[in-house]
N, CA, C and O atoms as a DFTB+ gen file, in Angstrom:
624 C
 N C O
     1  1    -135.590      41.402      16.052
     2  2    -135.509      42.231      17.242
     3  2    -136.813      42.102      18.015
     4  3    -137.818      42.043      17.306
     5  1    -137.026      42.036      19.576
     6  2    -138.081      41.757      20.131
     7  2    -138.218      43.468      20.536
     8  3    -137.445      44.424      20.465
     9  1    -139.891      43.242      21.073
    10  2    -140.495      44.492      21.074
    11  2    -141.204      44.128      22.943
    12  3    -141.721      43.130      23.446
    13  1    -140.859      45.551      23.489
    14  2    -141.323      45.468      24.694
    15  2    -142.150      46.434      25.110
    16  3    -141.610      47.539      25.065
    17  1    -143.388      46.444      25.546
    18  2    -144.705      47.151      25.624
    19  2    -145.373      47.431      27.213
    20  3    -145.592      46.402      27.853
    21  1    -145.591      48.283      27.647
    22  2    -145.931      48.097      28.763
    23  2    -147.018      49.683      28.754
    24  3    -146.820      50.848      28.411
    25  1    -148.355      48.807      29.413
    26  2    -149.830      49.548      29.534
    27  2    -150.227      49.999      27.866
    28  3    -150.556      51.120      27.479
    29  1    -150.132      49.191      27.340
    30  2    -150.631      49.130      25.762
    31  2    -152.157      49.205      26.204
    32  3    -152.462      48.512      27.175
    33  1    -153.264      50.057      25.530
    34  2    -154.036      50.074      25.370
    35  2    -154.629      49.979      23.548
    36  3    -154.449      50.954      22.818
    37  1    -155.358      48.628      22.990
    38  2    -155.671      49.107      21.924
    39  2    -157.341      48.258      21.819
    40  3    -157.701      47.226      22.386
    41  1    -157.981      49.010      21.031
    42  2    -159.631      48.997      20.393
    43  2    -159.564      49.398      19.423
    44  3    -158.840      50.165      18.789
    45  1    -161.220      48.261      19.160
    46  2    -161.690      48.388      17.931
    47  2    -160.379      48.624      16.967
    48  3    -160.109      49.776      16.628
    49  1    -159.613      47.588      16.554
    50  2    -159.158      47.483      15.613
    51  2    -158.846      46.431      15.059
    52  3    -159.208      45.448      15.705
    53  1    -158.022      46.080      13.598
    54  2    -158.378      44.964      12.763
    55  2    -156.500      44.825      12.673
    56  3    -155.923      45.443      11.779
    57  1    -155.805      44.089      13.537
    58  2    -154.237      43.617      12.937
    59  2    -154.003      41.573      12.855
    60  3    -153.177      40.801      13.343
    61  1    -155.247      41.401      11.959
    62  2    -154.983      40.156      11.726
    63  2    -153.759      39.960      10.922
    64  3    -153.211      40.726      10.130
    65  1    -153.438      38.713      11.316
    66  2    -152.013      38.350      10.220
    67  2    -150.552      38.889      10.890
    68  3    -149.407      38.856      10.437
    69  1    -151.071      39.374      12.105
    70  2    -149.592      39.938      12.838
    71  2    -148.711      38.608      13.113
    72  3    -149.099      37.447      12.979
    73  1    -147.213      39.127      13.602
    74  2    -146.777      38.014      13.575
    75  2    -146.030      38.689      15.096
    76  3    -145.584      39.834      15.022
    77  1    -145.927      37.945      16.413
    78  2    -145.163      38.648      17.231
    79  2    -144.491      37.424      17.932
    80  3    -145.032      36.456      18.465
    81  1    -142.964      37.772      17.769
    82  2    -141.733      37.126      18.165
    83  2    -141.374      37.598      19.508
    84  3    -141.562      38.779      19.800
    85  1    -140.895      36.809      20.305
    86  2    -140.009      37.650      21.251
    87  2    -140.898      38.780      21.791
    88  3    -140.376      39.855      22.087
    89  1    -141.864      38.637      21.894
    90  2    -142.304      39.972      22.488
    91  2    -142.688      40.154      24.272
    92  3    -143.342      39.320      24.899
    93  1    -142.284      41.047      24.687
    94  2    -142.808      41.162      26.283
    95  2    -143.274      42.409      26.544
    96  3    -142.734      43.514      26.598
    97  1    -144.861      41.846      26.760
    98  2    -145.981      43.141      26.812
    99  2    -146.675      42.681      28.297
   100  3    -147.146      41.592      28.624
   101  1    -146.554      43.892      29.028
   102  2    -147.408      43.833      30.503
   103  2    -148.436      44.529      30.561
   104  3    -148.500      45.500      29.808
   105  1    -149.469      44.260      31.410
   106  2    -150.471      45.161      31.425
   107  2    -151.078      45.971      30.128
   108  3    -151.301      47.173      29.981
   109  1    -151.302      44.596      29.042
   110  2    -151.533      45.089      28.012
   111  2    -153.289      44.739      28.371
   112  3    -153.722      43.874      29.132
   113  1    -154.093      45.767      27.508
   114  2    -155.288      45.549      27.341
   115  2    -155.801      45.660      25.867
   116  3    -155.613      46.689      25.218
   117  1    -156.419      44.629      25.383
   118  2    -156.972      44.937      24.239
   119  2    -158.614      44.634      23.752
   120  3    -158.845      43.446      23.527
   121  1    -159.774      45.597      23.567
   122  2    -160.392      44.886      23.267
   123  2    -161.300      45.473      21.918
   124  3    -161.101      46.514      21.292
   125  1    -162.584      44.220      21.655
   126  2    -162.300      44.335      20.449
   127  2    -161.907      44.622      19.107
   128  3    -162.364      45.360      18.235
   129  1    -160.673      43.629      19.194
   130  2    -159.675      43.468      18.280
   131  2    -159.856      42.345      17.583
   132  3    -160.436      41.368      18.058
   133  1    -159.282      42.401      16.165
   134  2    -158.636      41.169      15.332
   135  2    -157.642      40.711      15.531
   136  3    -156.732      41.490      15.245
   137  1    -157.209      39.466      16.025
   138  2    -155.599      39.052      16.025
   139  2    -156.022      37.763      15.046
   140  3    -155.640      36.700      15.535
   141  1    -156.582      37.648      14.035
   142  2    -156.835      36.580      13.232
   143  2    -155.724      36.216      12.843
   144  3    -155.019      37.144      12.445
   145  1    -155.000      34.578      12.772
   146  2    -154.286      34.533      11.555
   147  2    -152.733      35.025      12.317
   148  3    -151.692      35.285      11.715
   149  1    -152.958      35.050      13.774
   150  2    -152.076      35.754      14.625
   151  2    -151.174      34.821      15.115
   152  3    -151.554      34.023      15.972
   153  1    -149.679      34.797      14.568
   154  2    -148.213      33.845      14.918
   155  2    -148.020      34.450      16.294
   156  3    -147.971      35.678      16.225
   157  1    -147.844      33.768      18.038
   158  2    -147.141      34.376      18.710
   159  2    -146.223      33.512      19.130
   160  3    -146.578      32.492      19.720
   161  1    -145.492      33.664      18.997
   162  2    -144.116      32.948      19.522
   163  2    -142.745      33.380      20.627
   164  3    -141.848      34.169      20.332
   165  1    -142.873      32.652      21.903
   166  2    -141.548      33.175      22.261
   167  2    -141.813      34.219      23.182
   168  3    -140.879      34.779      23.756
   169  1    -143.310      34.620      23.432
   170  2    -143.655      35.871      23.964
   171  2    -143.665      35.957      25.547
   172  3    -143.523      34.908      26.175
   173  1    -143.806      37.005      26.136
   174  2    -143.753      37.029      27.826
   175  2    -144.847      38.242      27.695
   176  3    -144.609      39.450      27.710
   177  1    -145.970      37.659      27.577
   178  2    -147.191      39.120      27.546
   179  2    -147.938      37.787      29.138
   180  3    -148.563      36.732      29.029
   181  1    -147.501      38.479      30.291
   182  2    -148.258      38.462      31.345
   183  2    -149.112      39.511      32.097
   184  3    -148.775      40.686      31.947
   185  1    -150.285      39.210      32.969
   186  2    -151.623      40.483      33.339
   187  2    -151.229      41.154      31.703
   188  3    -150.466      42.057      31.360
   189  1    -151.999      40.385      31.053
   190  2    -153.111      41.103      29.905
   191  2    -154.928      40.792      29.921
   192  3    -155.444      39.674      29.936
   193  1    -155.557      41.937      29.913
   194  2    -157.065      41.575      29.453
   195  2    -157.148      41.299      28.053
   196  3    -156.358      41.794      27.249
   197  1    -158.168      40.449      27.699
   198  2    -158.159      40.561      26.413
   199  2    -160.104      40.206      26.402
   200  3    -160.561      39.236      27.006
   201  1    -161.063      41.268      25.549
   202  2    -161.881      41.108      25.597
   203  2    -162.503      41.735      24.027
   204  3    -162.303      42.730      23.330
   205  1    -163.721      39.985      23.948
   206  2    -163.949      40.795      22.604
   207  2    -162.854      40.679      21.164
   208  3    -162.665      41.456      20.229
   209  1    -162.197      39.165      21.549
   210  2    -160.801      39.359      21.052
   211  2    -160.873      38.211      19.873
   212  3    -160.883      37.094      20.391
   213  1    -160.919      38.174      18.633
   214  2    -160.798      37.293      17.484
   215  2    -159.450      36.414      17.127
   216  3    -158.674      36.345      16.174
   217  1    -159.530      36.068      17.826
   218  2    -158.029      35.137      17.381
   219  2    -157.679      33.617      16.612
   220  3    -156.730      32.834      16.663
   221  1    -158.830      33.654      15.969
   222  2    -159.130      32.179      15.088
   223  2    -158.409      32.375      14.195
   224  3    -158.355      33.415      13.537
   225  1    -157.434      30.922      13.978
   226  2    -156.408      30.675      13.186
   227  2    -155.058      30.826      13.908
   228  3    -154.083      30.159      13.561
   229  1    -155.032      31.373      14.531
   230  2    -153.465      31.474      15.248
   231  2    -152.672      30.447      15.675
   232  3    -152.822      29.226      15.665
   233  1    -151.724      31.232      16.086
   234  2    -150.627      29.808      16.598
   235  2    -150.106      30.453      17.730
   236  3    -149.735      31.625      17.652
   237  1    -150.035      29.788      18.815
   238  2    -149.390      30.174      19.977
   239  2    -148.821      29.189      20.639
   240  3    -149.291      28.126      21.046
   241  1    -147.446      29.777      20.730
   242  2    -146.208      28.613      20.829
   243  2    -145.239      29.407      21.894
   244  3    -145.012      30.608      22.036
   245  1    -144.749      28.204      22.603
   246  2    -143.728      28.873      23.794
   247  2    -143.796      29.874      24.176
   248  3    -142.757      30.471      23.894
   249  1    -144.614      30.605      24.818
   250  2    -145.424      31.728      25.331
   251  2    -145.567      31.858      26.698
   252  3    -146.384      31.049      27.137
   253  1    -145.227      32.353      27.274
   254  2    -146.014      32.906      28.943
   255  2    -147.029      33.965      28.306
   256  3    -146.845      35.002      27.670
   257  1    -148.245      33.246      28.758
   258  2    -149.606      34.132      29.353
   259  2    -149.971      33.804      30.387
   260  3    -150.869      32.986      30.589
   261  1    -149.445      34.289      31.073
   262  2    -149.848      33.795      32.839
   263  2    -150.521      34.902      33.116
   264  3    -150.175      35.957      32.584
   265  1    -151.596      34.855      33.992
   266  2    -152.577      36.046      34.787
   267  2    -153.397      36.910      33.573
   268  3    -153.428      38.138      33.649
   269  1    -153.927      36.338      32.671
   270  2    -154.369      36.620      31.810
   271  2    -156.024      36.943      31.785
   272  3    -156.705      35.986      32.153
   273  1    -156.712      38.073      31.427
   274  2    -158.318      37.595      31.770
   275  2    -158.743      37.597      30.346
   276  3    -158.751      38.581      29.607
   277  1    -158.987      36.755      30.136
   278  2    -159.794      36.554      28.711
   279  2    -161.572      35.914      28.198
   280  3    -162.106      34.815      28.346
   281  1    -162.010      37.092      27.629
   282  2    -163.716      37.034      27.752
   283  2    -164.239      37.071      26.595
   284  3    -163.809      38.131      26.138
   285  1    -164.896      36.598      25.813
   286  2    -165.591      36.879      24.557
   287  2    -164.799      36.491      23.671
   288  3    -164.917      37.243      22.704
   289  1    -163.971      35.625      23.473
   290  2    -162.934      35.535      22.344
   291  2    -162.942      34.287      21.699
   292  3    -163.129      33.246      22.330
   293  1    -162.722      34.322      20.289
   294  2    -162.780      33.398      19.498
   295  2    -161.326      32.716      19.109
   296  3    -160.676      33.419      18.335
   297  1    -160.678      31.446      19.511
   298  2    -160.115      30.853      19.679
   299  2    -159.988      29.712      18.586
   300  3    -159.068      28.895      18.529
   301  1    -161.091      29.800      17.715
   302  2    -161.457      28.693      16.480
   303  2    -160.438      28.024      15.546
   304  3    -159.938      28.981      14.955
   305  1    -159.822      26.833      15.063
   306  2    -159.128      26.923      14.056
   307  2    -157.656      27.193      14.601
   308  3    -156.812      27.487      13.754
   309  1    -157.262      27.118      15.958
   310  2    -156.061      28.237      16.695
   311  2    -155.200      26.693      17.322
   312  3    -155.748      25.680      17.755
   313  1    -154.157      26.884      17.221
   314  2    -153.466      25.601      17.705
   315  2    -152.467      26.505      19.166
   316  3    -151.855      27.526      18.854
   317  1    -152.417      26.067      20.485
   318  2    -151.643      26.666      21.648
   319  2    -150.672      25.234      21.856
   320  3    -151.077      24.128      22.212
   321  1    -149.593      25.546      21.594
   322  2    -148.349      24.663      21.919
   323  2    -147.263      24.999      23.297
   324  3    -146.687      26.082      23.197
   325  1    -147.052      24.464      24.113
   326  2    -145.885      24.713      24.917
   327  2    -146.319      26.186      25.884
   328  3    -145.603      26.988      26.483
   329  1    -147.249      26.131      25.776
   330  2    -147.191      27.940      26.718
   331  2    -147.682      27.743      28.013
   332  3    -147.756      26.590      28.437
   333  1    -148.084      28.839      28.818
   334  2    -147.788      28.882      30.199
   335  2    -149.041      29.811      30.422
   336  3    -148.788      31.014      30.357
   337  1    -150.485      29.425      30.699
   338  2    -151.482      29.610      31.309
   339  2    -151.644      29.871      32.500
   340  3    -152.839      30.113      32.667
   341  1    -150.993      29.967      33.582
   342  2    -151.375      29.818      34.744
   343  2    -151.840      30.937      35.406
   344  3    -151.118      31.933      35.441
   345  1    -153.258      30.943      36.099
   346  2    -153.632      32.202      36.703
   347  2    -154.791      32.830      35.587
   348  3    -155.548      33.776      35.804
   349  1    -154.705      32.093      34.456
   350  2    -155.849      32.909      33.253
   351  2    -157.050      32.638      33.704
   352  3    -157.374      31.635      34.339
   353  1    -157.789      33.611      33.351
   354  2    -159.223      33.231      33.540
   355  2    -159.952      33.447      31.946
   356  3    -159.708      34.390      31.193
   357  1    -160.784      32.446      31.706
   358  2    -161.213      32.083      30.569
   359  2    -162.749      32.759      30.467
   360  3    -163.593      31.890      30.245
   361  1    -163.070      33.551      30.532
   362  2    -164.490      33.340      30.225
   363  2    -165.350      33.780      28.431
   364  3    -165.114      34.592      27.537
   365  1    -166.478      32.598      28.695
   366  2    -167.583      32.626      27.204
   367  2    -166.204      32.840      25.936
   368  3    -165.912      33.800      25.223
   369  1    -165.646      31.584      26.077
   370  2    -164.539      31.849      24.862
   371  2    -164.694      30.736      24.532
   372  3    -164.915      29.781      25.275
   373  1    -164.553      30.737      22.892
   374  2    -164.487      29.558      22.376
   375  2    -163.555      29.110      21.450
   376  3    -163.277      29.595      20.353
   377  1    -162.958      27.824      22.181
   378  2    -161.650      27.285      21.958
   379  2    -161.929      26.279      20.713
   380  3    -163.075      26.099      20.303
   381  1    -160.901      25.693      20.192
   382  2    -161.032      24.941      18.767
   383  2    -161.809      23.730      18.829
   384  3    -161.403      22.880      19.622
   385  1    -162.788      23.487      18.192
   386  2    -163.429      22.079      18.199
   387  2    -163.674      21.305      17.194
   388  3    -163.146      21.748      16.174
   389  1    -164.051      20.667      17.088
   390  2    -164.256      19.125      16.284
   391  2    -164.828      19.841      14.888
   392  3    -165.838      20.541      14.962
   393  1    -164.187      19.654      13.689
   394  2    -165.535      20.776      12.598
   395  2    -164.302      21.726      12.358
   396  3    -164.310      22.065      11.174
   397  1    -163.116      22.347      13.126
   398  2    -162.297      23.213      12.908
   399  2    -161.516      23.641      11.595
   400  3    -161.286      24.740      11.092
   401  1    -161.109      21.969      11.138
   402  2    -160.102      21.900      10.462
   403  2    -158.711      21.286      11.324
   404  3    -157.651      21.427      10.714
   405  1    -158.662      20.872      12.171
   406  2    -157.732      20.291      12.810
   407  2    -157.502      19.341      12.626
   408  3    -157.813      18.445      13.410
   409  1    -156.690      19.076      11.213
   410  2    -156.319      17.135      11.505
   411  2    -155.405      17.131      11.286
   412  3    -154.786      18.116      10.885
   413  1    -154.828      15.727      11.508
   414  2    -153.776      15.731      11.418
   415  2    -153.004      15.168       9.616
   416  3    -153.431      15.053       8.467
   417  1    -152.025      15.016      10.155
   418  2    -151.339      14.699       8.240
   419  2    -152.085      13.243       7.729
   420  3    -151.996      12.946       6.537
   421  1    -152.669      12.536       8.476
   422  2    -153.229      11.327       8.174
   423  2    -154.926      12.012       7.481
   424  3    -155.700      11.350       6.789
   425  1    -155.114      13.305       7.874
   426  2    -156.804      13.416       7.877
   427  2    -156.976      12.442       8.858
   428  3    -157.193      11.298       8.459
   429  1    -156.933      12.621       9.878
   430  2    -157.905      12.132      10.885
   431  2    -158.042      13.502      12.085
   432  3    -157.143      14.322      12.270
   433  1    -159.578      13.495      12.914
   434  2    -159.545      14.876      13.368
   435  2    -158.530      14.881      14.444
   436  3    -157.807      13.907      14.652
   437  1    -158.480      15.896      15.077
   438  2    -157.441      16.362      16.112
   439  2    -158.038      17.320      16.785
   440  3    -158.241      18.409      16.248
   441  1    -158.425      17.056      18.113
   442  2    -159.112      18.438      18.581
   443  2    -158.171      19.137      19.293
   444  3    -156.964      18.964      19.121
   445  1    -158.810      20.211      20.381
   446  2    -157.676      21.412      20.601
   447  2    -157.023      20.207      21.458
   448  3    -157.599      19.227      21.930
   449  1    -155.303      20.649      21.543
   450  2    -154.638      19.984      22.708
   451  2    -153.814      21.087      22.774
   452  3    -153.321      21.776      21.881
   453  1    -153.743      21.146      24.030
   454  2    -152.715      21.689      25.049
   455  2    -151.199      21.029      25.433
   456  3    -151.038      20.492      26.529
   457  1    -150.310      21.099      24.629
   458  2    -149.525      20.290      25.281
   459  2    -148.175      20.880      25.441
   460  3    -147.582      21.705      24.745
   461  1    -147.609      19.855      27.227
   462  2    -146.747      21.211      27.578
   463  2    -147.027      22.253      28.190
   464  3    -146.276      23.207      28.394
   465  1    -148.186      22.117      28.533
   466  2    -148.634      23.802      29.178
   467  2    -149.058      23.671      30.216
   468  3    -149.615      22.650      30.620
   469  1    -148.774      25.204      31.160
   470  2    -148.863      25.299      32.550
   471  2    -149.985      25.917      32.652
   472  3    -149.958      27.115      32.371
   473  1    -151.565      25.187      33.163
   474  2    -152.880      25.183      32.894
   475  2    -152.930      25.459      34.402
   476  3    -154.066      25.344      34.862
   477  1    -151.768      25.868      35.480
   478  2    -152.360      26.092      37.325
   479  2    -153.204      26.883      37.504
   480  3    -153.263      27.748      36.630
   481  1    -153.941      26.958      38.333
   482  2    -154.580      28.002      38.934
   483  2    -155.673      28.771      37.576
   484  3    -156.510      29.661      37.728
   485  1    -155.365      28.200      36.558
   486  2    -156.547      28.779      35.020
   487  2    -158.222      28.250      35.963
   488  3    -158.627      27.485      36.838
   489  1    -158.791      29.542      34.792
   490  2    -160.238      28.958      35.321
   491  2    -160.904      29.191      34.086
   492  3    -160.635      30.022      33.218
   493  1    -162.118      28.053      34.141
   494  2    -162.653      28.282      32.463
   495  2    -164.000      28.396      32.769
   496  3    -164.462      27.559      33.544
   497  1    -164.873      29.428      32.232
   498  2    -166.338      29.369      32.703
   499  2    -167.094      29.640      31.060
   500  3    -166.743      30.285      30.073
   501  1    -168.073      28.935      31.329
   502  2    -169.154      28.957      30.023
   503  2    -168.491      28.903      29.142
   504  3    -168.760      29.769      28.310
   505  1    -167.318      27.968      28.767
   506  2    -166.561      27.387      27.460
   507  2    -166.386      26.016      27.286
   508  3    -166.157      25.028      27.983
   509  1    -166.613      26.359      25.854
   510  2    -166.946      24.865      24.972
   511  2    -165.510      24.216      25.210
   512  3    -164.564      24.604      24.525
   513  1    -165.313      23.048      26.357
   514  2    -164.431      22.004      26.562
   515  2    -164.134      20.594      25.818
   516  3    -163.172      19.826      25.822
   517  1    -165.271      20.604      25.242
   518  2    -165.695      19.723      24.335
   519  2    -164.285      18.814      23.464
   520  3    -163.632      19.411      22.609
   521  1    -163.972      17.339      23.837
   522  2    -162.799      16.790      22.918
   523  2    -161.491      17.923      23.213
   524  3    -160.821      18.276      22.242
   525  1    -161.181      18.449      24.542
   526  2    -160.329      18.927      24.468
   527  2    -159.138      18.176      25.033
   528  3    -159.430      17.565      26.061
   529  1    -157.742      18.041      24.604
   530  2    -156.784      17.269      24.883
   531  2    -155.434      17.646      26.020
   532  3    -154.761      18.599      25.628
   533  1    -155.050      17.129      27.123
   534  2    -154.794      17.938      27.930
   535  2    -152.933      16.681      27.636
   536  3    -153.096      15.471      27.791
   537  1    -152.118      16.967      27.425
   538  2    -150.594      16.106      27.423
   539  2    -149.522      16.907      28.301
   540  3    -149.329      18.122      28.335
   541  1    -149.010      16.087      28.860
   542  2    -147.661      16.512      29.321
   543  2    -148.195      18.000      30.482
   544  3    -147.251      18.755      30.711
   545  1    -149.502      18.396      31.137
   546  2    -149.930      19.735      31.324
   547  2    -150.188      19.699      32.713
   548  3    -150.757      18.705      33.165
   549  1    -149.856      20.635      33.472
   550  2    -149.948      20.908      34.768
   551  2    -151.467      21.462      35.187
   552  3    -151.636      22.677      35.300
   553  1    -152.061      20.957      35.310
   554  2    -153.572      21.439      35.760
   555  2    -153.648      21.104      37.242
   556  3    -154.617      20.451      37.629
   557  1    -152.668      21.510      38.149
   558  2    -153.234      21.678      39.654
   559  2    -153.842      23.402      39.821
   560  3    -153.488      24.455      39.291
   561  1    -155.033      23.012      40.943
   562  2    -155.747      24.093      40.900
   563  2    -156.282      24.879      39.715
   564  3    -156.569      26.073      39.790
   565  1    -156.423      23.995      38.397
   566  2    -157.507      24.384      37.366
   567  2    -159.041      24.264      37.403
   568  3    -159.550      23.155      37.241
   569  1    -159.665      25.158      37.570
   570  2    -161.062      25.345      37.905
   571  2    -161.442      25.204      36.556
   572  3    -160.750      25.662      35.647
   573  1    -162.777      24.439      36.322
   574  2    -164.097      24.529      35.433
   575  2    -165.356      24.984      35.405
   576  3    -166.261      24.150      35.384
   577  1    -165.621      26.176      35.402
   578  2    -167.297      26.523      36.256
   579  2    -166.793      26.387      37.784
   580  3    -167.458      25.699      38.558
   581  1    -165.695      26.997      38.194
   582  2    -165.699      26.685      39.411
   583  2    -165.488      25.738      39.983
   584  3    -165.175      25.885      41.164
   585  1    -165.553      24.419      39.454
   586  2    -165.239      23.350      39.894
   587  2    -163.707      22.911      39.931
   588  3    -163.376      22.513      38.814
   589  1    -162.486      22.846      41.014
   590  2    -161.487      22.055      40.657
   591  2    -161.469      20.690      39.984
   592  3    -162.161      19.690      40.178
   593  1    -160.026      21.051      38.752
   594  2    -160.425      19.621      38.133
   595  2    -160.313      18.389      38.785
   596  3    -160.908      17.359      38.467
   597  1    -159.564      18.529      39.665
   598  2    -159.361      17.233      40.460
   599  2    -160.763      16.892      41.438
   600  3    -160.876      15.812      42.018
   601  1    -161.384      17.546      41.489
   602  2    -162.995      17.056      41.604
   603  2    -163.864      16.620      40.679
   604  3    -164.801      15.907      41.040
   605  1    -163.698      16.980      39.320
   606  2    -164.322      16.586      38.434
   607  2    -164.283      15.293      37.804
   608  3    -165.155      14.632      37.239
   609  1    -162.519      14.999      38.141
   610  2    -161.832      13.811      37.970
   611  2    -162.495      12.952      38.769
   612  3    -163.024      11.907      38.390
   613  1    -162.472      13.461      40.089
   614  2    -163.072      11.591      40.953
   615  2    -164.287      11.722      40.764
   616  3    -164.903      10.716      41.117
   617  1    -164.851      12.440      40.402
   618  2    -166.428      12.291      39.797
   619  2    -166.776      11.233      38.494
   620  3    -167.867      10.861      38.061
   621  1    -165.343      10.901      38.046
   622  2    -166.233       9.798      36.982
   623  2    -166.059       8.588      37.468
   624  3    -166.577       7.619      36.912
């Protein structure tokens, strides 16, 4: 059964290991929180803040997070499949990198990839981009530090 939430406020609390299906949460705010270890799947949580937010290890799969502001959050170890970014703003978050544990069934590394995902209008500031993998992903009007990527692009 899916669960539908609207102006959720939650702090300072610890629900690592949650698992949320089907869920559609608006105007949710959460901050520092644990979502360690956190399955989301299937979800429609659009305009959520999330600050201060632990989410290393997770899985986030077929998801709308569109209009999302996300600040201080740990992203480590976290695999994002198929979801729908557009409009997020990223800030001082750090996404999965090289050292994670990300490999693949061969053992060879695998850094974060995005694939499938609607990356429009996202903006990422003071985050580690580092070996990040972009497939199949819509990045018009994705800002970096402000920079559109398609400027960054004819820059090399």
């Amino acid at each position: 059964m899916g669960l539908s939430v609207e102006k959720f406020d939650l702090q300072r609390k610890d629900i690592s290991g949650s698992r949320m299906q089907e869920v559609k949460a608006e105007e949710l705010y959460l901050d520092n929180v644990s979502l360690a270890k956190t399955s989301i799947h299937n979800a429609n949580m659009s305009q959520m803040s999330l600050n201060d937010i632990n989410m290393s290890k997770s899985k986030i799969s077929d998801a709308n997070l569109s209009e999302f502001g996300i600040q201080h959050a740990n992203f480590s170890h976290s695999v994002i499949d198929h979801v729908h970014l557009f409009g997020t703003e990223f800030r001082n978050v750090i996404l999965p990198q090289e050292g994670d544990g990300n490999y693949s069934a061969e053992g060879k590394y695998k850094p974060i990839s995005f694939e499938n995902c609607d990356l429009s209008n996202s903006q990422y500031r003071n985050c580690n981009l580092a070996n990040v993998e972009l497939t199949d992903c819509n990045i018009s009007g994705l800002k970096i530090n402000g920079i559109l990527i398609e400027e960054l692009i004819s820059r090399r």
